[in-house]
Structures are given as C-alpha cells and as structure tokens.
C-alpha positions as CSV (number, residue, x, y, z in Angstrom):
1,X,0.0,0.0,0.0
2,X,1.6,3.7,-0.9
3,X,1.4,5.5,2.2
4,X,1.8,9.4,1.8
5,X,3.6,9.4,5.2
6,X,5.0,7.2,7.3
7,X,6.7,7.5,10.4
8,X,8.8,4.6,12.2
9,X,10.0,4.9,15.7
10,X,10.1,8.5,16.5
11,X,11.6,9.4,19.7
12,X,12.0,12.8,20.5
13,X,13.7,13.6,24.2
14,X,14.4,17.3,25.9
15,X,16.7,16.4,28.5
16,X,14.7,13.8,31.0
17,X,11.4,14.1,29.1
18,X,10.1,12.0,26.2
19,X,8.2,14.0,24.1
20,X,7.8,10.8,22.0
21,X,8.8,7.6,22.5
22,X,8.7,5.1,19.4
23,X,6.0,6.6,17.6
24,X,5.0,4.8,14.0
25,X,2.2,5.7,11.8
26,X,1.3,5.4,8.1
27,X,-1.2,7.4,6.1
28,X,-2.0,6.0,3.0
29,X,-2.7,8.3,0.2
30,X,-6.0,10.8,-0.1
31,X,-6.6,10.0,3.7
32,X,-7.4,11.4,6.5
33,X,-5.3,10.6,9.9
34,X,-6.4,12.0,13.1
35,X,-4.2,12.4,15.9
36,X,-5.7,12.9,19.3
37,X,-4.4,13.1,22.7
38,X,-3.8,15.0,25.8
39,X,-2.2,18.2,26.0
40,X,1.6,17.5,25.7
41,X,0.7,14.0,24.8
42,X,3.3,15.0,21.6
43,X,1.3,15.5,18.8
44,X,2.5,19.0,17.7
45,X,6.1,17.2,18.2
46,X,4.8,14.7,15.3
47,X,3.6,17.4,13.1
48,X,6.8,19.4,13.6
49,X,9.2,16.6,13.0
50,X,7.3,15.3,9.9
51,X,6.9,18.7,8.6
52,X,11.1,19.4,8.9
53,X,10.6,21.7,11.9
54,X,12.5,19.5,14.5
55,X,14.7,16.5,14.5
56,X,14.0,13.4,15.8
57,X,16.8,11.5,18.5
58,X,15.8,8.2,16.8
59,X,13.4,6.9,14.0
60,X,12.3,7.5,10.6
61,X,9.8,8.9,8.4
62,X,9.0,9.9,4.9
63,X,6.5,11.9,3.4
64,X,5.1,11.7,-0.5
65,X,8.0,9.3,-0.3
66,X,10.8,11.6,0.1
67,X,12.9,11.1,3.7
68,X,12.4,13.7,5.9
69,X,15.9,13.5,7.2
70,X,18.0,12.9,4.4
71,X,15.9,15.5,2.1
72,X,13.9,18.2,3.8
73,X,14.2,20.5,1.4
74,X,12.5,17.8,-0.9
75,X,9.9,17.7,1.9
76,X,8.8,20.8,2.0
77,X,8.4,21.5,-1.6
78,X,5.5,18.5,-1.2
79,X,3.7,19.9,1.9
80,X,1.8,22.4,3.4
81,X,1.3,23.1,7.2
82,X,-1.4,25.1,9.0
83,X,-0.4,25.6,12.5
84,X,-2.1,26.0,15.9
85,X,-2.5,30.3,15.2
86,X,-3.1,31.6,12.4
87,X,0.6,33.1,11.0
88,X,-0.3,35.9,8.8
89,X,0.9,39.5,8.4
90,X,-1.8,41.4,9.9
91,X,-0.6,44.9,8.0
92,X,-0.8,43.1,4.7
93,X,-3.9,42.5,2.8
94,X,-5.2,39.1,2.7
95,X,-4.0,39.1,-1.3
96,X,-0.8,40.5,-0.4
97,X,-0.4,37.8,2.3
98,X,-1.4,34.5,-0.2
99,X,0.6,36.4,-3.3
100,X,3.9,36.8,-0.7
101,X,3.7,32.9,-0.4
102,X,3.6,32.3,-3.7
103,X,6.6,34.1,-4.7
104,X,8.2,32.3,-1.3
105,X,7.7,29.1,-3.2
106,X,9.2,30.9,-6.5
107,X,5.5,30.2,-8.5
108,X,6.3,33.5,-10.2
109,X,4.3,36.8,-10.1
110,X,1.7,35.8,-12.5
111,X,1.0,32.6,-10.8
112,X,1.3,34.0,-7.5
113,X,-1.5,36.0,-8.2
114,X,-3.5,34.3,-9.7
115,X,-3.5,31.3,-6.9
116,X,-4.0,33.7,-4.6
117,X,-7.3,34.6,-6.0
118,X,-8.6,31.3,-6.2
119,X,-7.8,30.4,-2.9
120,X,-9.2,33.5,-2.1
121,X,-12.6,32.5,-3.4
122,X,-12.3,29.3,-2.5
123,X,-12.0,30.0,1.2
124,X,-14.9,32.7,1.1
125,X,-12.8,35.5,1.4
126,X,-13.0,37.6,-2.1
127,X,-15.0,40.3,-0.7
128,X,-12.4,40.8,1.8
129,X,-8.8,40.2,0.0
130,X,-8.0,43.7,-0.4
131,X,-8.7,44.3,3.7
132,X,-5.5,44.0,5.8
133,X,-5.5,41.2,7.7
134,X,-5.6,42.9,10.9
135,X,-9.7,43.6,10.2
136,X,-10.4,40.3,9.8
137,X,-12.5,37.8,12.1
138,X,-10.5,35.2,14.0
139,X,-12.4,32.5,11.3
140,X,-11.6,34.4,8.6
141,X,-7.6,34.7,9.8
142,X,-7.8,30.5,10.0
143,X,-9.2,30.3,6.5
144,X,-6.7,32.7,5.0
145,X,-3.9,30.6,7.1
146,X,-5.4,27.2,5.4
147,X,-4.9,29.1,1.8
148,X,-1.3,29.8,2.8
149,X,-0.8,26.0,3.5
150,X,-2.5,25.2,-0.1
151,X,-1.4,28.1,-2.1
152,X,1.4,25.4,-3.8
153,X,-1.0,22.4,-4.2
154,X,0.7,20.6,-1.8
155,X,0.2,16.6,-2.3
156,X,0.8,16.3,1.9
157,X,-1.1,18.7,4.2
158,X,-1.0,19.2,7.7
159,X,-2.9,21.1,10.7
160,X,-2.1,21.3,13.6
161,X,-5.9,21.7,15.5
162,X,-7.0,23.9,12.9
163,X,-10.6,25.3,14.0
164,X,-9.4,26.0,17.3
165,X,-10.8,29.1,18.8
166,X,-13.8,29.3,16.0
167,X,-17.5,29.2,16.6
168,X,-19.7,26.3,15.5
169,X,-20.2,27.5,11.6
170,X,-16.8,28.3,11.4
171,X,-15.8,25.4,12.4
172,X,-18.3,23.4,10.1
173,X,-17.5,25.6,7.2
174,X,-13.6,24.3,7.3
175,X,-14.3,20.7,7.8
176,X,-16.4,21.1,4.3
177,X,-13.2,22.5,3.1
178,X,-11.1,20.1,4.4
179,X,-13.3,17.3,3.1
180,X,-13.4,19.1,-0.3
181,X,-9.4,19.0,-0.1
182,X,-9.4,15.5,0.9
183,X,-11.6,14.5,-2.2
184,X,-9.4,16.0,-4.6
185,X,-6.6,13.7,-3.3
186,X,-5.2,15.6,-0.8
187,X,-3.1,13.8,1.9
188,X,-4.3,14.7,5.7
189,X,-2.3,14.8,9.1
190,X,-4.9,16.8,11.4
191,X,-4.6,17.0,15.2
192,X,-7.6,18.4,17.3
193,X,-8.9,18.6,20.3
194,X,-12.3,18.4,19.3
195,X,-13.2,14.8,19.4
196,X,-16.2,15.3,17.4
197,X,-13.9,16.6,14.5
198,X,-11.9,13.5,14.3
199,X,-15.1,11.6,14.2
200,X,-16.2,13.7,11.1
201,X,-13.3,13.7,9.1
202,X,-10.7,10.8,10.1
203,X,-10.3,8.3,8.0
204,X,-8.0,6.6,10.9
205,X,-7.5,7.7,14.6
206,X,-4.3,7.3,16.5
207,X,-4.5,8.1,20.1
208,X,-1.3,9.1,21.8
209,X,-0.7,9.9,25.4
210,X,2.8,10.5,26.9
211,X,4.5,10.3,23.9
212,X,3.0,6.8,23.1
213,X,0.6,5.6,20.2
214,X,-2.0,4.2,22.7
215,X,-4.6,3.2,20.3
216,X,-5.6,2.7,16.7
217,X,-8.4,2.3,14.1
218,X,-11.2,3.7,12.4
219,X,-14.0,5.7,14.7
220,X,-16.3,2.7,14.9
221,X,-13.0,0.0,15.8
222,X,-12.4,2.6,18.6
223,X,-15.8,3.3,20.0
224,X,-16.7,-0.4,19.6
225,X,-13.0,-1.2,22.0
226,X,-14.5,0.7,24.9
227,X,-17.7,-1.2,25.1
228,X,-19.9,-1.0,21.8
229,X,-23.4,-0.3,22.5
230,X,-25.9,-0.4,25.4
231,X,-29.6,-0.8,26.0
232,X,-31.2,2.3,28.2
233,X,-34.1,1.9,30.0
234,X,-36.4,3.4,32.7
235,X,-39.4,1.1,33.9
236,X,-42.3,2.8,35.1
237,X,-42.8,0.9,38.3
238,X,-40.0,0.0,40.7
239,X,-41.0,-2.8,41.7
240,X,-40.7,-4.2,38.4
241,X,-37.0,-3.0,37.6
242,X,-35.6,-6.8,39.0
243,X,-38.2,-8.8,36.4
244,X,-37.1,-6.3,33.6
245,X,-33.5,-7.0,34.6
246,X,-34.1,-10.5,34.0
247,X,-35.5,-10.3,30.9
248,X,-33.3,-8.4,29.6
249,X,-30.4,-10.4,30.6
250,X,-30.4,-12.7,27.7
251,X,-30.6,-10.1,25.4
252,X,-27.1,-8.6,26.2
253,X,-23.6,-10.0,26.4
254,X,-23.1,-8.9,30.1
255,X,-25.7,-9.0,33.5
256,X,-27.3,-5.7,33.4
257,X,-26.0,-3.0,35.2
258,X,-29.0,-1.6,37.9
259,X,-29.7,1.6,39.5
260,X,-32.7,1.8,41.7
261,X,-33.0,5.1,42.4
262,X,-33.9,6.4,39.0
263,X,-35.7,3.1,38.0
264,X,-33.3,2.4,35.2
265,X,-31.0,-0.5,33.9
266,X,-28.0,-0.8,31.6
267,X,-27.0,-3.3,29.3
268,X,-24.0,-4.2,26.7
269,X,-25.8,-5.3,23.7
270,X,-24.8,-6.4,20.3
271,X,-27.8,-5.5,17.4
272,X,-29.0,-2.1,17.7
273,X,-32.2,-1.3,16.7
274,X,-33.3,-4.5,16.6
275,X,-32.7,-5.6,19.8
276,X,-34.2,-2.3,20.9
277,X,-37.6,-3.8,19.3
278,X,-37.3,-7.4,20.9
279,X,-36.9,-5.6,24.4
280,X,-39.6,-3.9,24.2
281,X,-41.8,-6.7,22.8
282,X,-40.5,-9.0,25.8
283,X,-41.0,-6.3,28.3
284,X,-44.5,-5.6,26.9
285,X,-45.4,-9.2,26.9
286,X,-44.6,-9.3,29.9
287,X,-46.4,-6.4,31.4
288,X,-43.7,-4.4,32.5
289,X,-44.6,-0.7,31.8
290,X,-41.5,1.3,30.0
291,X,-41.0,5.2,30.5
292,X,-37.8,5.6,28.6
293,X,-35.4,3.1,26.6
294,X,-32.7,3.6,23.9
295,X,-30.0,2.1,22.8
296,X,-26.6,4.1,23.6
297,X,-23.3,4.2,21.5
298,X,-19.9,5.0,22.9
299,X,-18.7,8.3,21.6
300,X,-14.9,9.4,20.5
301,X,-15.6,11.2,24.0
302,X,-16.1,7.7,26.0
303,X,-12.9,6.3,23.9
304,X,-10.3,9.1,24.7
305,X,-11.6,9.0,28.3
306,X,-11.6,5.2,28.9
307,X,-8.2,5.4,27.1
308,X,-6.0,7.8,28.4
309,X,-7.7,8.0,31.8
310,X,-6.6,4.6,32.2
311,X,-3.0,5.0,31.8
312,X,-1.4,6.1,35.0
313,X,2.5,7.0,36.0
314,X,4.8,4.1,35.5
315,X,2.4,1.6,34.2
316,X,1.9,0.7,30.9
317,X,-0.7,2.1,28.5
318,X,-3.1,-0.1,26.3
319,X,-1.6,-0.9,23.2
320,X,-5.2,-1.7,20.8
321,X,-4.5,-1.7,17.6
322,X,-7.1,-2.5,15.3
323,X,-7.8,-2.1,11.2
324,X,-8.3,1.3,8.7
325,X,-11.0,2.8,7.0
326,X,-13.5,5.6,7.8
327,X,-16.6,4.5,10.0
C-alpha cells in the first residue's frame, strides 16, 4: 500500500522528558489521519518533526515518499502546514499575504497572483482580500492561514488543531473545506482537540498519550473497544426494575447493570435497533410498563476518556490496535 507518510519509531527527548517515544504511523494516500491526545501527549512534536521543523533523536519517516531527514528541502516543496495560530501578516492585505507565499515558493508573479485569488474564493474571502488582515475575524484569519498551507497544491497537508478558537459554523465551514481538499486527493495529518472533528473527518484515529501511540483504528473500531453499545431503560414501576433485569439479561452480552433510584437498567448489547424492538416486545409481553429506553453508543468522548484515563504514572498504556477505513 503507498502510504503518503509514514513515520517509524520517532523518539523525540528534551533532556529527562520524552516528548515521543517510538511513535509509528502510516497514512496511505487521499486520507485522512487523526491524531488525538492530551495536551503534551506529543502531537504537535509529530507534526513538527514530519513537517522538517525539529529533529527526531531516533526513528524515521517519509513523506510523498521523500525522507524527511535525508531531504527536507525535498519535503517541504510536497507539503503544506497550517499551525495551531493563524501566522499571517496582519498589515498586509489578505491578497498581499497568499501572493507573498507564492513568490516564497518561486511560483512566479503571474501565478502568484492568480492562486492567490482562487484560494481567495475558494475560502470565502473575495470580498475581503484587499482588507489587511488585521480587520479580519479570527475564522476568517484561519481560513486565509489554510490558503497559505495550499497556495502550492501541496500533495501532503498538515494542521495542527486547525478550527481551534472558531465558533460552531466556522468550524463546520472548514471541515467542508477540508473534506473538499481530501476528495481531490489531498493527503491529511490533522490533530484536534475536538473529538467530534476526528469523528467527522478521520479516516484513521491514533490516540497518543505521553508520547506513546495508545490506540488505533477507524471511529467505529475505537468506540466499539471501549464497550460498543448499550440498552437504556427506565421502567415505570419500581417494583418491576428486577423482572425487567431479567428479561433483559439474555438479550445482552453482560448481566445488566442496575440503578434503583432512577428506575433504570443498563445493558452491553450487540444488534442495535433490533434488539431495541425485541426488548420492548419481551418487556410488553410481559407487562412491564416502560418510560424511557434507547439504545446508547460510545462516543470518540467515552474512547479518549476510557483510554488515556486509564493509563497512570509508571504503568503501561493499552496498546489496541485494530484495522483502517473511515466509519
């Protein structure tokens, strides 16, 4: 398989801390990877590293199949990077600032300006690119610092928690960018903090904590790890909460989990809807009034939790690594 990057044992130390310790990762190409994690867990320290920012102590990695370390030069002529704050030149324009990119990356004047103004429109901005930057909206400053990432056609792209600090359109309106990117081939490294991101764009998630890859697969694989789904319900007499407990025992894979106070039980079920339907036929049948019942599934919340939650000082993390594809 042609991976657009891969990384093989990163370790990255300052003095006694490990920023990274024997990260690997592969991103096959026109994918999205999603990188989640703690603060300081080492993302950013990936993305810097892969992006020729910052030497690794120990490992490999190549991206668009060029090494990082032999050739960064090579490297960077095949990438694009979109940081954690927006870096633009708030006393230029926003042409000025995509057309002073261009010439960085010797496109020429002509060419310069004119990918300037398609990026320009692409990103919404038109009506604003002769504006200095300084007048511009902190979404608007993240979309004109996406275009600077693009403004070569990059094959390889990476952000570094890109819609942090924007409001829930803005946000929306880059992850349609990003997925319009993504289906025009581009190659995606993203790190966020926004679980809910990850879930919406990643083809593949890789959890890290403490410098560690704790965890990997698709957004189903993961949620599914932590403890798939569960039947809800809430009987509507208490005194029947034990006989609904025990009919719904052979539904799930697991005794039911019971809280008398709110009338309620709790089950690990495999089937979904379906098995919804047969508990409330059994519990009908049966003459056991319902108030409430659902079936739950784990979010990318319940996974980071119930993963890096559980790793503690000196012990060992999980190590789940499961297949690729987007849920």
């Amino acid at each position: 398989m042609p991976y657009a990057i891969e990384a093989v044992g990163l370790v990255k130390r300052y003095g006694a801390v490990t920023a990274l310790d024997g990260v690997d990762l592969r991103v096959p190409r026109g994918t999205v990877l999603g990188l989640l994690g703690p603060n300081g867990a080492g993302k950013t320290t990936v993305v810097r590293i892969l992006s020729t920012l910052l030497l690794p102590d120990a490992g490999s990695a190549t991206v668009d199949g060029v090494d990082v370390l032999a050739q960064p030069g090579a490297v960077r002529q095949r990438i694009g990077l979109s940081g954690q704050y927006a870096a633009v030149d708030e006393y230029l324009t926003g042409f000025e600032n995509l057309d002073m990119i261009g010439r960085l990356y010797h496109l020429g004047r002509r060419r310069s300006r004119e990918r300037a103004r398609e990026l320009l429109a692409l990103f919404s901005l038109a009506d604003v690119a002769n504006n200095p930057a300084r007048t511009y909206s902190g979404g608007m400053r993240r979309r004109l610092d996406l275009a600077g990432a693009l403004i070569a056609e990059p094959p390889v792209l990476f952000l570094d928690e890109p819609t942090t600090g924007l409001d829930p359109r803005g946000r929306t309106d880059m992850w349609q960018l990003i997925e319009r990117l993504v289906a025009g081939g581009t190659t995606l490294l993203l790190t966020t903090q926004y679980l809910e991101e990850a879930d919406a764009l990643a083809d593949e998630i890789v959890v890290i904590d403490r410098g560690r890859a704790i965890a990997r697969g698709t957004s189903h694989e993961l949620k599914t790890q932590v403890g798939g789904e569960r039947l809800e319900l809430t009987v509507s007499e208490p005194g029947r909460l034990r006989d609904a407990a025990a009919l719904m025992a052979p539904l799930g894979v697991a005794e039911p989990d019971i809280d008398e106070g709110r009338r309620s039980l709790s089950v690990a079920v495999s089937g979904g809807v379906a098995v919804l339907r047969a508990a409330l036929a059994t519990l009908d049948d049966a003459g056991v009034g319902v108030d409430d019942a659902g079936v739950r599934r784990p979010t990318l919340d319940d996974v980071f939790f119930a993963l890096t939650g559980s790793t503690t000082e000196g012990a060992e993390p999980h190590a789940a690594v499961v297949g690729g594809g987007k849920s």
